[in-house]
C-alpha positions as CSV (number, residue, x, y, z in Angstrom):
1,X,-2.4,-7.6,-14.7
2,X,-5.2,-8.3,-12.3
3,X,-7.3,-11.6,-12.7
4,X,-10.1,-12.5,-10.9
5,X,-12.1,-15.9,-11.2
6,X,-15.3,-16.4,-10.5
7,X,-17.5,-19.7,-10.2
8,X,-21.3,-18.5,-11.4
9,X,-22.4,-21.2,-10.0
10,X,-25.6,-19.5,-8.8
11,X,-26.4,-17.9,-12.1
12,X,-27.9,-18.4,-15.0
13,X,-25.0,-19.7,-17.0
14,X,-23.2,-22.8,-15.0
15,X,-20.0,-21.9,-15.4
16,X,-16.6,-20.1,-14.5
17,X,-15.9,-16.7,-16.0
18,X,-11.7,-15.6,-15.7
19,X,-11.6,-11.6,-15.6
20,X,-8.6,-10.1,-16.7
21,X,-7.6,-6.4,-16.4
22,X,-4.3,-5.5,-18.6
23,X,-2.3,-3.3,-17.0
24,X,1.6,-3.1,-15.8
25,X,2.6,-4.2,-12.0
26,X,5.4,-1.5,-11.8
27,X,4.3,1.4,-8.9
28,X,5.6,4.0,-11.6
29,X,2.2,3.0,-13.8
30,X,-0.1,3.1,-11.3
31,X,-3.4,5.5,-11.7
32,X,-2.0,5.8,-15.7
33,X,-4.4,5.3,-18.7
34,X,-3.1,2.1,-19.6
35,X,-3.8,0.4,-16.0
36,X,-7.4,1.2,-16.3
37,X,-8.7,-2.6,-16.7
38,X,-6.5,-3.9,-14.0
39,X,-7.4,-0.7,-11.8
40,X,-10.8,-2.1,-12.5
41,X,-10.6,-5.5,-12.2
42,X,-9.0,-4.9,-9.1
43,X,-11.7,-2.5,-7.4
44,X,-14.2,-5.5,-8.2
45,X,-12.1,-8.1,-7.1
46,X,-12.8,-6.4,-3.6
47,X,-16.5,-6.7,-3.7
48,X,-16.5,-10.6,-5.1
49,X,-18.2,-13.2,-3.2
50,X,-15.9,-15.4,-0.4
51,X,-16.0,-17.9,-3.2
52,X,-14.0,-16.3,-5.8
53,X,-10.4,-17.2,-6.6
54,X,-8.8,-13.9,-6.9
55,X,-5.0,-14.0,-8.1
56,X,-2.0,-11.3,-8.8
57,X,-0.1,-11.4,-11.6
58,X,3.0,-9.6,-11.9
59,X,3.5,-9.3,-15.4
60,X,3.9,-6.8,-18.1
61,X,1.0,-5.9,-20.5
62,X,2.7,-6.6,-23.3
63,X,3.7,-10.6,-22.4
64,X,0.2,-11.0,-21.2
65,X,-0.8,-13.5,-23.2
66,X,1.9,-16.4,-21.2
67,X,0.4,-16.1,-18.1
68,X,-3.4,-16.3,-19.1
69,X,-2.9,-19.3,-21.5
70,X,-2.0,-20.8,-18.4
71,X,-5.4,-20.6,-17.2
72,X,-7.4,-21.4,-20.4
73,X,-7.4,-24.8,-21.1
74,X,-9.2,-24.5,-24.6
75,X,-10.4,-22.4,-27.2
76,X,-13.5,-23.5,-25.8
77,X,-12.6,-22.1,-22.5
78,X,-11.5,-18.9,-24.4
79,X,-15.3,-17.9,-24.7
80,X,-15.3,-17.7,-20.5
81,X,-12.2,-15.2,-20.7
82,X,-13.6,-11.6,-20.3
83,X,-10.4,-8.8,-20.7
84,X,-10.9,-5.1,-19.3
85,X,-8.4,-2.9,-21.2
86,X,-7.9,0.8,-22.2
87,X,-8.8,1.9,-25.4
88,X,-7.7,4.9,-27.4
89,X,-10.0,4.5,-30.4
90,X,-13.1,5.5,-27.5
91,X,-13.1,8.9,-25.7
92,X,-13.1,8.8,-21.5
93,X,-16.9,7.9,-20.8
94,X,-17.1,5.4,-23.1
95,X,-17.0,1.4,-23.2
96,X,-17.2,-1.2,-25.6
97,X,-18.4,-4.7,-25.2
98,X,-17.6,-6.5,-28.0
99,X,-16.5,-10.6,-28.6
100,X,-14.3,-11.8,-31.2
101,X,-13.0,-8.7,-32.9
102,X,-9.8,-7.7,-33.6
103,X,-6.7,-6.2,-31.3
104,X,-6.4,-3.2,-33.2
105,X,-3.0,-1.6,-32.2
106,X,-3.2,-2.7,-28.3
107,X,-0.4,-5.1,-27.7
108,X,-1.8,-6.5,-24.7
109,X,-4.9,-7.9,-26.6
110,X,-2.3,-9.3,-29.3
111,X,-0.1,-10.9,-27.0
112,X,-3.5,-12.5,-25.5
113,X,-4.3,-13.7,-29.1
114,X,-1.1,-14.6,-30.2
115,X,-1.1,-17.2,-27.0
116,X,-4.6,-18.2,-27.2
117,X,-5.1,-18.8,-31.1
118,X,-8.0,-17.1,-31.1
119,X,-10.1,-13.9,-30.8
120,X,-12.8,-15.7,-29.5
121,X,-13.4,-14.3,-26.0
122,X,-15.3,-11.0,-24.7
123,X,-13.0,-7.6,-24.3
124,X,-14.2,-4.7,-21.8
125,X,-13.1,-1.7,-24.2
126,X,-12.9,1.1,-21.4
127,X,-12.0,4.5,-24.0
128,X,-9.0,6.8,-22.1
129,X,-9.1,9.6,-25.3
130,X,-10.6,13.0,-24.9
131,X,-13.0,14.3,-26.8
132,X,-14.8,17.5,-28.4
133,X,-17.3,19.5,-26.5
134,X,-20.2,17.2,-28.5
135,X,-18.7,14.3,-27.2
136,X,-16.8,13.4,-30.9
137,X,-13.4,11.6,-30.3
138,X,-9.9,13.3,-30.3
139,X,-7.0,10.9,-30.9
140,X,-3.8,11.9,-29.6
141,X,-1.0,12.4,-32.2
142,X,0.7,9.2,-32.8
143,X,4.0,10.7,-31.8
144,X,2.4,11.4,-28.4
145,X,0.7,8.4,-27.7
146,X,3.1,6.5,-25.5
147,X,3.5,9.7,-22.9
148,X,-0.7,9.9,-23.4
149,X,-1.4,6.1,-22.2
150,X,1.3,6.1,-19.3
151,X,0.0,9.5,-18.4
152,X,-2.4,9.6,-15.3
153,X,-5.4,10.9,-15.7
154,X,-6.5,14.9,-14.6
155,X,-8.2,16.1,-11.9
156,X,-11.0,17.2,-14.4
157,X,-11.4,13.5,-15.3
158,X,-11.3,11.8,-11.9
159,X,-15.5,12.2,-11.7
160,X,-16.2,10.9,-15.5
161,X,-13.8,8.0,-14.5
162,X,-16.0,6.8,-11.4
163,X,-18.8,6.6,-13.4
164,X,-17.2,4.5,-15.6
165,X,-15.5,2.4,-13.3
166,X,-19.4,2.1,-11.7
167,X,-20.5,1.3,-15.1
168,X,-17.7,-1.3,-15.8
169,X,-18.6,-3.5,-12.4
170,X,-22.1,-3.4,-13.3
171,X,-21.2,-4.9,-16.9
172,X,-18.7,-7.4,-15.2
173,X,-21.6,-8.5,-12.8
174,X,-23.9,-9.2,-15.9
175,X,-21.6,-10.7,-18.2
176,X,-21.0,-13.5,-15.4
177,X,-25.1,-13.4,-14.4
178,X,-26.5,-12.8,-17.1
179,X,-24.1,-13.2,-20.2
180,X,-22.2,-11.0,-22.6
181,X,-25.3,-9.4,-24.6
182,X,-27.3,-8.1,-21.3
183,X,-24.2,-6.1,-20.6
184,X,-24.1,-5.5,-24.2
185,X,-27.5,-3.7,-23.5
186,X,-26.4,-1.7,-20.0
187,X,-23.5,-0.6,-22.1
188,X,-25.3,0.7,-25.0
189,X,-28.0,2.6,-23.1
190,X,-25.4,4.6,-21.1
């Protein structure tokens, strides 16, 4: 798990944003499906500003939700937390913005809400699935899943994945300029 913190200090909204990409510390899951929002978060965490706080966590995606009720005080605070994850219920290309909905099946997300108390924060929903030749979603078959999410990506995905990646830093940079629903909007268009 990656988290970055970030005083917006020059920005719009007056405040501190805590970015956290779910992911698992272990070398064996690097460059896998599942590490996608720390991969992220950690390609960004690069280009911040001298005055962020950038910190490594070394935790499992499953038990993430210890470690970041450390760092949120309230469920107040919660609304500053923004989480980058994978998501299988969106095919590679895609991303979701979306605040206060529900974990679905991604245990990282539930451990996150099981220690916080609430839903209330925004989630980066970066979609790992494939899809159909029009773009429709293909689920893998449950009884594959776990090899499909700790699988790395292809070769034949590598390019769709920059651009998403691009995409994600661009909606990271607005959600902490600009707030939640302009990125909403860059999201949307692409």
């Amino acid at each position: 798990m990656r988290i970055a913190q970030r005083k917006a200090s020059d920005t719009l909204h007056h405040m501190s944003w805590i970015l956290v990409g779910l992911g698992n510390p272990d070398k064996e899951y690097e460059g896998t499906r599942h590490n996608v929002g720390k991969d992220f978060v950690e390609a960004l965490a690069e280009k911040l500003p001298k005055k962020a706080k950038v910190a490594q966590l070394n935790v499992y995606m499953n038990n993430s939700g210890g470690p970041i009720k450390k760092l949120i005080a309230s469920k107040k605070a919660a609304e500053q937390l923004v989480v980058v994850h994978d998501e299988l219920d969106l095919p590679l290309g895609k991303v979701k913005i979306s605040f206060g909905s529900s974990a679905g099946g991604h245990n990282g997300v539930k451990s996150i809400e099981k220690a916080l108390k609430t839903r209330d924060y925004v989630r980066v929903r970066v979609g790992i699935s494939p899809s159909t030749a029009s773009g429709k979603l293909r689920r893998p078959d449950p009884e594959k899943i776990v090899d499909f999410v700790l699988g790395k990506f292809k070769s034949t995905e590598q390019e769709k994945l920059k651009k998403v990646k691009k995409l994600v830093g661009e909606a990271l940079e607005l959600i902490v300029t600009e707030g939640v629903s302009a990125a909403q909007t860059l999201v949307n268009a692409k």
